[in-house]
N, CA, C and O atoms as a Tinker XYZ file with bonds, in Angstrom:
   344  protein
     1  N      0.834000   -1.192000    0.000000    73     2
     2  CA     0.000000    0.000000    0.000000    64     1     3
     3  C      0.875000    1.250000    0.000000    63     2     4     5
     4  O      2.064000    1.472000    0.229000    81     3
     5  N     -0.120000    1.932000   -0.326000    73     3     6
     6  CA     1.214000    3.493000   -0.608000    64     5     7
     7  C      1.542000    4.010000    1.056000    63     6     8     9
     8  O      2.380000    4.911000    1.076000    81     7
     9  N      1.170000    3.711000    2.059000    73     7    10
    10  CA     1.043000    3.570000    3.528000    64     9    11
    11  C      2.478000    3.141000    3.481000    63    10    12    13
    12  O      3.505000    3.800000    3.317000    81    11
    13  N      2.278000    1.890000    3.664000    73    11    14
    14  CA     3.568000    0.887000    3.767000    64    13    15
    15  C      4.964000    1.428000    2.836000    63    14    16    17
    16  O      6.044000    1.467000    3.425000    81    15
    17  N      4.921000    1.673000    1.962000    73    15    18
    18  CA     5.804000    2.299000    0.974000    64    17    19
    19  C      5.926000    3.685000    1.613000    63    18    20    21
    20  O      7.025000    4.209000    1.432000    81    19
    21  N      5.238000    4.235000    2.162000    73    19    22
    22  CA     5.722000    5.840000    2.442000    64    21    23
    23  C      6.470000    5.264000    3.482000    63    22    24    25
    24  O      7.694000    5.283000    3.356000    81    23
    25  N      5.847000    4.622000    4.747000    73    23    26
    26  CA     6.741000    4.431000    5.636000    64    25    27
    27  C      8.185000    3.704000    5.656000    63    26    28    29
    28  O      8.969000    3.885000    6.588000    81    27
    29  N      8.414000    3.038000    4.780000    73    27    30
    30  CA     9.323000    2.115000    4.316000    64    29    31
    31  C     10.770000    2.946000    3.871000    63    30    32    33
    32  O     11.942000    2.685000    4.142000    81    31
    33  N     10.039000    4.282000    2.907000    73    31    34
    34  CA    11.060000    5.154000    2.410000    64    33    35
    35  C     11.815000    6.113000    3.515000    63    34    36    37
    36  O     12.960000    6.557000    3.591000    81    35
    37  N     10.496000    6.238000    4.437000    73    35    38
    38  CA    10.925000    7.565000    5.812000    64    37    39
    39  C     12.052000    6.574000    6.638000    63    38    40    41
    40  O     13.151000    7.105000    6.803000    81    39
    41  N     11.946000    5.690000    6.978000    73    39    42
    42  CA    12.592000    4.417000    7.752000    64    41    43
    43  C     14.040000    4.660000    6.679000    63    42    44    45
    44  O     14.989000    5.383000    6.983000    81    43
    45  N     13.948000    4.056000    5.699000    73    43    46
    46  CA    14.959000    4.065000    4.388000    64    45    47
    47  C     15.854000    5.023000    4.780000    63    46    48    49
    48  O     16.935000    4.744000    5.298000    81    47
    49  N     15.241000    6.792000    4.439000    73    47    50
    50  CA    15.781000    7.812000    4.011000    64    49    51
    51  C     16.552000    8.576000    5.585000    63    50    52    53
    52  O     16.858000    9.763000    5.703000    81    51
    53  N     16.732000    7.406000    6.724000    73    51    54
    54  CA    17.276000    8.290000    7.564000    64    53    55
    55  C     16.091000    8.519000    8.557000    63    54    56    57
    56  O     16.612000    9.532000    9.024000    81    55
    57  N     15.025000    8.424000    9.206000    73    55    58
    58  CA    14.061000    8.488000   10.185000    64    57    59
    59  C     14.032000    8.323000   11.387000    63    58    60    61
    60  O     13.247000    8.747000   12.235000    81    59
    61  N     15.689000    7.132000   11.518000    73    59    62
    62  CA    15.605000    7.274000   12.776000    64    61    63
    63  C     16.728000    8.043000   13.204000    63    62    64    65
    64  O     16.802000    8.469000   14.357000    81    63
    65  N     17.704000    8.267000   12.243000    73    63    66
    66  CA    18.818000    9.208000   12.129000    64    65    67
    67  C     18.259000   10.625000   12.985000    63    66    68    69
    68  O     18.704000   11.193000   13.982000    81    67
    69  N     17.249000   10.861000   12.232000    73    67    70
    70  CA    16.502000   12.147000   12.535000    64    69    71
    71  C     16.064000   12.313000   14.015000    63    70    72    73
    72  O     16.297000   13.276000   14.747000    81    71
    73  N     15.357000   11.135000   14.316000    73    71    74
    74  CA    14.886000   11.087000   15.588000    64    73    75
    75  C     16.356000   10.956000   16.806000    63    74    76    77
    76  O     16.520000   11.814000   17.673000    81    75
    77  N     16.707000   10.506000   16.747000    73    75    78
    78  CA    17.943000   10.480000   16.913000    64    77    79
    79  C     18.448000   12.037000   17.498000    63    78    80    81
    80  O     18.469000   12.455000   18.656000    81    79
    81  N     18.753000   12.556000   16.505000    73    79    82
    82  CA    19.326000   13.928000   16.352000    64    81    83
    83  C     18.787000   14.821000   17.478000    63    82    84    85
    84  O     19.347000   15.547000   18.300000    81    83
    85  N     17.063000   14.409000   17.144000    73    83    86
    86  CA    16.253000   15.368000   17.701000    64    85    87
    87  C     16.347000   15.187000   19.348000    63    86    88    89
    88  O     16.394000   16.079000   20.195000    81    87
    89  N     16.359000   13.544000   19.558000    73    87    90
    90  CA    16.131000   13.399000   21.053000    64    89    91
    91  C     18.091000   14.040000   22.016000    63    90    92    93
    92  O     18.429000   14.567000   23.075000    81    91
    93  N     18.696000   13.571000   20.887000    73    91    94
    94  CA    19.977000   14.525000   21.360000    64    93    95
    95  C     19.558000   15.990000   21.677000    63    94    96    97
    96  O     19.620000   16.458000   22.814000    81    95
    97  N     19.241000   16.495000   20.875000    73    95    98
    98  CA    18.988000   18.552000   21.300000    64    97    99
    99  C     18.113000   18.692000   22.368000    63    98   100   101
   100  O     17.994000   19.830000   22.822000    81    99
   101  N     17.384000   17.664000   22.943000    73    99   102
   102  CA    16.688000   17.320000   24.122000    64   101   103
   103  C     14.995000   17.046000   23.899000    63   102   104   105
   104  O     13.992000   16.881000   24.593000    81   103
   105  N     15.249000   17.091000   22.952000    73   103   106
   106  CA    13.384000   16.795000   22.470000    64   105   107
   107  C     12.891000   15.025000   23.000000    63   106   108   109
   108  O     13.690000   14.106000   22.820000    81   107
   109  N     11.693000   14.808000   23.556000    73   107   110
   110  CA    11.465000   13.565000   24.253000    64   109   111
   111  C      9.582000   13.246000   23.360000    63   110   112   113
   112  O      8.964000   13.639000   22.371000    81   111
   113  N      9.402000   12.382000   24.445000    73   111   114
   114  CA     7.945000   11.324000   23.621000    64   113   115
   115  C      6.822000   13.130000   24.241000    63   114   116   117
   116  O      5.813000   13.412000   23.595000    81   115
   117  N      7.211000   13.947000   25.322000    73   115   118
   118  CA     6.519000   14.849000   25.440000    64   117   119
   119  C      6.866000   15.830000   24.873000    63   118   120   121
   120  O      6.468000   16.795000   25.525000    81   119
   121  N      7.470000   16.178000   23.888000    73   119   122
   122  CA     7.761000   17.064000   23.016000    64   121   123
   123  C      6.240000   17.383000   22.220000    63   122   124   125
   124  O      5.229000   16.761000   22.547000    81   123
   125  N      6.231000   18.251000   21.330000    73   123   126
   126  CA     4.779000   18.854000   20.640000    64   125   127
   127  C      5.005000   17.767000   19.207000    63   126   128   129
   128  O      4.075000   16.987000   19.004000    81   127
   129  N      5.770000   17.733000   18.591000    73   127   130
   130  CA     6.230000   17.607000   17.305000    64   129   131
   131  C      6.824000   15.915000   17.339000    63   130   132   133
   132  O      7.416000   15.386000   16.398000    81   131
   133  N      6.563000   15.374000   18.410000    73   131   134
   134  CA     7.330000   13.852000   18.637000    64   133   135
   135  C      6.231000   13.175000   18.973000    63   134   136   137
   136  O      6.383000   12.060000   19.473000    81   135
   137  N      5.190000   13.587000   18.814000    73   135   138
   138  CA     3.734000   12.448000   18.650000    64   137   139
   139  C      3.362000   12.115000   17.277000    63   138   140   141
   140  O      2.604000   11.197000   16.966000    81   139
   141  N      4.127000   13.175000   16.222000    73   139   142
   142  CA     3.800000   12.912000   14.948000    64   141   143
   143  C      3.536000   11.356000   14.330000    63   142   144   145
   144  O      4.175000   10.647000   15.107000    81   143
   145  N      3.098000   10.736000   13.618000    73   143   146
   146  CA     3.207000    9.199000   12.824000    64   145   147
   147  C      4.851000    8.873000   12.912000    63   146   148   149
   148  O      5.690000    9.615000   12.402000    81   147
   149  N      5.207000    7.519000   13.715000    73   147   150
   150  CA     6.057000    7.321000   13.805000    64   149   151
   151  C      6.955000    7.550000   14.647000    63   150   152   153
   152  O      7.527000    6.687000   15.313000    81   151
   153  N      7.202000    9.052000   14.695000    73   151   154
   154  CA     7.969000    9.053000   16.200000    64   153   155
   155  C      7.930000    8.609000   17.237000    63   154   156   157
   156  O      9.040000    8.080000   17.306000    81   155
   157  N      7.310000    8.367000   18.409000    73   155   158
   158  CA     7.108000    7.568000   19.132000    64   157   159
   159  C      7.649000    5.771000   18.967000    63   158   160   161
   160  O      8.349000    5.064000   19.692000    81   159
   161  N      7.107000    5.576000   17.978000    73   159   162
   162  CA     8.422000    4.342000   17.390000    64   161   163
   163  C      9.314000    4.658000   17.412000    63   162   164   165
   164  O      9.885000    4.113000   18.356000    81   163
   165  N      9.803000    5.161000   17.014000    73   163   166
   166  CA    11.028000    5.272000   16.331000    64   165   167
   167  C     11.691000    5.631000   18.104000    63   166   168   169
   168  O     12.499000    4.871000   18.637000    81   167
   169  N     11.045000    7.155000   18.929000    73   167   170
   170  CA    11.492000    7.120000   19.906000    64   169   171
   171  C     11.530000    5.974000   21.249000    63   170   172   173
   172  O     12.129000    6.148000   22.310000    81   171
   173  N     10.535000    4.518000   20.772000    73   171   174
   174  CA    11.176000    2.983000   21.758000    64   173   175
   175  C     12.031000    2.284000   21.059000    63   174   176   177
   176  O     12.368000    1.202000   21.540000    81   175
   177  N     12.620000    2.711000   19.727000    73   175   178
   178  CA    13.992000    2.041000   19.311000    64   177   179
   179  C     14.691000    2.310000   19.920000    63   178   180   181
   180  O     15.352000    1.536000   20.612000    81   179
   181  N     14.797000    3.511000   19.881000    73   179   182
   182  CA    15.815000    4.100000   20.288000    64   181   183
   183  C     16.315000    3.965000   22.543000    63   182   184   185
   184  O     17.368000    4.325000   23.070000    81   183
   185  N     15.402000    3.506000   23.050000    73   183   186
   186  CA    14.926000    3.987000   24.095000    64   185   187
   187  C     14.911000    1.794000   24.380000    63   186   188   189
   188  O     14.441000    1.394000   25.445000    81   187
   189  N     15.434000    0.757000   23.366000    73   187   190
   190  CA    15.612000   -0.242000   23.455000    64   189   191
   191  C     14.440000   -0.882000   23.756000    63   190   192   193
   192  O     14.550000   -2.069000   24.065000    81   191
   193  N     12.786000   -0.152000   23.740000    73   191   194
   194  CA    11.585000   -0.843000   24.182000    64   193   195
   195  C     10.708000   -1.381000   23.176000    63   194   196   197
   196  O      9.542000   -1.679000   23.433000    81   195
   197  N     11.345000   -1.544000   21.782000    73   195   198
   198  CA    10.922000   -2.536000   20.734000    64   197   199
   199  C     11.693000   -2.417000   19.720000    63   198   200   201
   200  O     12.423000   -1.450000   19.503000    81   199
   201  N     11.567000   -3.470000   18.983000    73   199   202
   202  CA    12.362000   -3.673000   17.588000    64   201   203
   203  C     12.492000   -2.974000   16.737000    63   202   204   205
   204  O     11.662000   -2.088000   16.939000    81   203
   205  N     13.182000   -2.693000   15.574000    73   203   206
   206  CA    12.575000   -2.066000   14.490000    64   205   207
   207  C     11.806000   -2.582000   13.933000    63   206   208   209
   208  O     10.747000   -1.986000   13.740000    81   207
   209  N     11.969000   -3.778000   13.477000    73   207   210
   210  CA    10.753000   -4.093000   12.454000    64   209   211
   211  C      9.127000   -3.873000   13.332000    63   210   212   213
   212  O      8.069000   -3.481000   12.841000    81   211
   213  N      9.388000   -4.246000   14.626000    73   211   214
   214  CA     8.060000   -3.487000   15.272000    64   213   215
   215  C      7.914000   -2.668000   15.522000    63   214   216   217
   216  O      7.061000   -2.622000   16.408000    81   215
   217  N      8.438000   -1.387000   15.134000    73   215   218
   218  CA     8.045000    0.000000   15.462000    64   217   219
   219  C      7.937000    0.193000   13.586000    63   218   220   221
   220  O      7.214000    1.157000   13.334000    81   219
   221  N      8.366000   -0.349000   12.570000    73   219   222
   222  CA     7.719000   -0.060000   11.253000    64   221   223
   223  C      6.758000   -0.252000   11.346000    63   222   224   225
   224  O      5.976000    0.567000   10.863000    81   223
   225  N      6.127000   -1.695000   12.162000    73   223   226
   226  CA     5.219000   -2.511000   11.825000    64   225   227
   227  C      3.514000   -1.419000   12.810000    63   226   228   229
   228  O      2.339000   -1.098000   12.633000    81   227
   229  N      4.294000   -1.354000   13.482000    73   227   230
   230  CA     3.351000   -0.986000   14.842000    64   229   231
   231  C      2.873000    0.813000   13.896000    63   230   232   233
   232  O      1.719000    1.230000   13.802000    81   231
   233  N      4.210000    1.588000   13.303000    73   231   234
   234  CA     3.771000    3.213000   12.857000    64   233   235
   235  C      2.810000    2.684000   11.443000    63   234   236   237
   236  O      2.032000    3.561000   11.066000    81   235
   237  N      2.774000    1.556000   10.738000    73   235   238
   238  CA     1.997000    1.337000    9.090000    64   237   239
   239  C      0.589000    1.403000    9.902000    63   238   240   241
   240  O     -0.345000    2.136000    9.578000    81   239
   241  N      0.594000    0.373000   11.190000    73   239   242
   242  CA    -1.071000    0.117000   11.833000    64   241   243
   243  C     -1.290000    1.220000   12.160000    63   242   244   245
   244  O     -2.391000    1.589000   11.751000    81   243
   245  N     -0.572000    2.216000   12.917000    73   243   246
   246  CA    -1.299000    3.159000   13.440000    64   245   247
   247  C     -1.417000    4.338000   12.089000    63   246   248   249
   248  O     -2.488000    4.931000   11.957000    81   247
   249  N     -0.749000    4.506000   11.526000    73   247   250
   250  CA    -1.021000    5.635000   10.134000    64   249   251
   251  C     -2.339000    5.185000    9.342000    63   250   252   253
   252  O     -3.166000    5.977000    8.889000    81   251
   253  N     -2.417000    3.497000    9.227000    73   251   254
   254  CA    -3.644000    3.169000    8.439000    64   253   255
   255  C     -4.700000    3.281000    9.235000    63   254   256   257
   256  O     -5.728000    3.683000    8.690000    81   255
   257  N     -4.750000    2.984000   10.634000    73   255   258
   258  CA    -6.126000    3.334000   11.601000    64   257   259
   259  C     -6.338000    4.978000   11.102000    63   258   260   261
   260  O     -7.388000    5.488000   10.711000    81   259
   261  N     -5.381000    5.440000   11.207000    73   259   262
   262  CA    -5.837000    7.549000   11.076000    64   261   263
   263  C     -6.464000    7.852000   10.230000    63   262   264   265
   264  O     -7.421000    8.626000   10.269000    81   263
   265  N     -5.803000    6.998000    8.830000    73   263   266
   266  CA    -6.059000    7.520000    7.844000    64   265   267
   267  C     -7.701000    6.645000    7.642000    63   266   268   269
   268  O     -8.461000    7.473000    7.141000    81   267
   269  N     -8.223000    5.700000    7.796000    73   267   270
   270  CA    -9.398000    5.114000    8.259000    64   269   271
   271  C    -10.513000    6.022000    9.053000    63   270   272   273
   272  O    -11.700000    6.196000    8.778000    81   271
   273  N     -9.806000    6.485000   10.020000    73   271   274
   274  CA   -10.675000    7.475000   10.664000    64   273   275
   275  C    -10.659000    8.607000    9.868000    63   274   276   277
   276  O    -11.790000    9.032000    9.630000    81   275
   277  N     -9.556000    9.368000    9.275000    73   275   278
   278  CA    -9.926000   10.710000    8.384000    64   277   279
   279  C    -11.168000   10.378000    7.431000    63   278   280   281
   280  O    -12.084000   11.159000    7.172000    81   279
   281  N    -11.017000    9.019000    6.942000    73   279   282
   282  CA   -12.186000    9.026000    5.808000    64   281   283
   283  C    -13.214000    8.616000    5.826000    63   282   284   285
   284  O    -14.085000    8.723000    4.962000    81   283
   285  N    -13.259000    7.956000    7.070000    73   283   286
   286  CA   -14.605000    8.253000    8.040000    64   285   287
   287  C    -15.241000    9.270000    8.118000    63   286   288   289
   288  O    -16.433000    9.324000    7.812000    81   287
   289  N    -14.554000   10.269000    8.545000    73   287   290
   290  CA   -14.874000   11.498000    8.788000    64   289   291
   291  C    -14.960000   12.811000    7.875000    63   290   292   293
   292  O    -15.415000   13.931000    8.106000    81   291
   293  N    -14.508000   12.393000    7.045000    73   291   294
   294  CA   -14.806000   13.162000    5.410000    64   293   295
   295  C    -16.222000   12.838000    4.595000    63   294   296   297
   296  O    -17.061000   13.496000    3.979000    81   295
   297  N    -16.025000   11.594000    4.909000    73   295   298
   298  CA   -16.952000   10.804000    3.967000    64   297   299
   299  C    -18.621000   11.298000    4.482000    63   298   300   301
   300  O    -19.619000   10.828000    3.935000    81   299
   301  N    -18.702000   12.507000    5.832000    73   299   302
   302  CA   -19.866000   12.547000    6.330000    64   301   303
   303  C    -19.709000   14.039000    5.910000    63   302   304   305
   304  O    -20.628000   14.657000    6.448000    81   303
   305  N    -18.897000   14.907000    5.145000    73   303   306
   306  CA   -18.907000   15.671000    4.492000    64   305   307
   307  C    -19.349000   15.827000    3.277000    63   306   308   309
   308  O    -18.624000   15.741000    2.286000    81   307
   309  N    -20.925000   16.140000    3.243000    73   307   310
   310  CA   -21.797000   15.862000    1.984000    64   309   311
   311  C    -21.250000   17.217000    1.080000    63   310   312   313
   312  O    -21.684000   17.155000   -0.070000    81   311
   313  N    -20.249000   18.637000    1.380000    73   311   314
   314  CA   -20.265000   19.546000    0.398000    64   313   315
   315  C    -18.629000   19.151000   -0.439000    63   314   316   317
   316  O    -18.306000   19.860000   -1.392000    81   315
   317  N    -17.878000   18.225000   -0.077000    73   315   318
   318  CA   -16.231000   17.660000   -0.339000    64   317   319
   319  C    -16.914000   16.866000   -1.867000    63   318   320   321
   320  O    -17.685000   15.964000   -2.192000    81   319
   321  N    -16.064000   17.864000   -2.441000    73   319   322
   322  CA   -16.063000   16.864000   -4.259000    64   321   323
   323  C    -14.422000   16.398000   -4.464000    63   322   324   325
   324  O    -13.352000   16.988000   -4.618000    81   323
   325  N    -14.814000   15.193000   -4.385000    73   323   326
   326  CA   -13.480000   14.350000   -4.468000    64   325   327
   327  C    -13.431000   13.841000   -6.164000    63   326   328   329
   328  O    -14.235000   13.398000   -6.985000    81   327
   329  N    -12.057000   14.182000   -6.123000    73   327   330
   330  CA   -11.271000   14.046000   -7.493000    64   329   331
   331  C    -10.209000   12.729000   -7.251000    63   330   332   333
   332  O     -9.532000   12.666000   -6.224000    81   331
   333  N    -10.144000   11.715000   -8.285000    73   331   334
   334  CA    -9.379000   10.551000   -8.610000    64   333   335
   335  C     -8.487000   11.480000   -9.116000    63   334   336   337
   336  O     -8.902000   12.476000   -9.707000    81   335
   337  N     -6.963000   11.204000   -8.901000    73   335   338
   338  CA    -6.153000   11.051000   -9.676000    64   337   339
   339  C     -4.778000   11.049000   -8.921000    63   338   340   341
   340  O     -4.866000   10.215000   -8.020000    81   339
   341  N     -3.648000   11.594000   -8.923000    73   339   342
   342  CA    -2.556000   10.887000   -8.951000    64   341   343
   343  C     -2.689000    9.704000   -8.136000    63   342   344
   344  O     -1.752000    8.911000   -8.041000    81   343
């Protein structure tokens, strides 16, 4: 799914590098910007309280629950004209 593939590339492209970085300058799981999709994984890798492949596995479930609920919640938006395409 394009889910799985986005997350796959963020993981790929350096994600936890990043997180990393960030929890160095002192940023933590109560930070504003470290609840985002993923962080929180990424911040119990780091923190030795799960795997990677279970913190990929664990940020795809929780991004696809959101995104489940966003379109839940769109979908009761009778004035939204939705367009197919890319």
């Amino acid at each position: 799914t394009r889910i799985e593939k986005r997350a796959e590339k963020m993981w790929k492209g350096g994600f936890l590098e990043e997180v990393r970085a960030l929890q160095e300058k002192g940023y933590n799981q109560n930070s504003p910007g470290m609840i985002s999709h993923g962080y929180p994984e990424a911040l119990s890798v780091l923190e030795g309280e799960m795997s990677l492949e279970e913190a990929k596995e664990q940020m795809i479930r929780n991004t696809r629950r959101y995104a489940k609920r966003q379109r839940t919640w769109w979908r009761k938006e009778k004035s939204i004209v939705w367009y197919q395409g890319l």
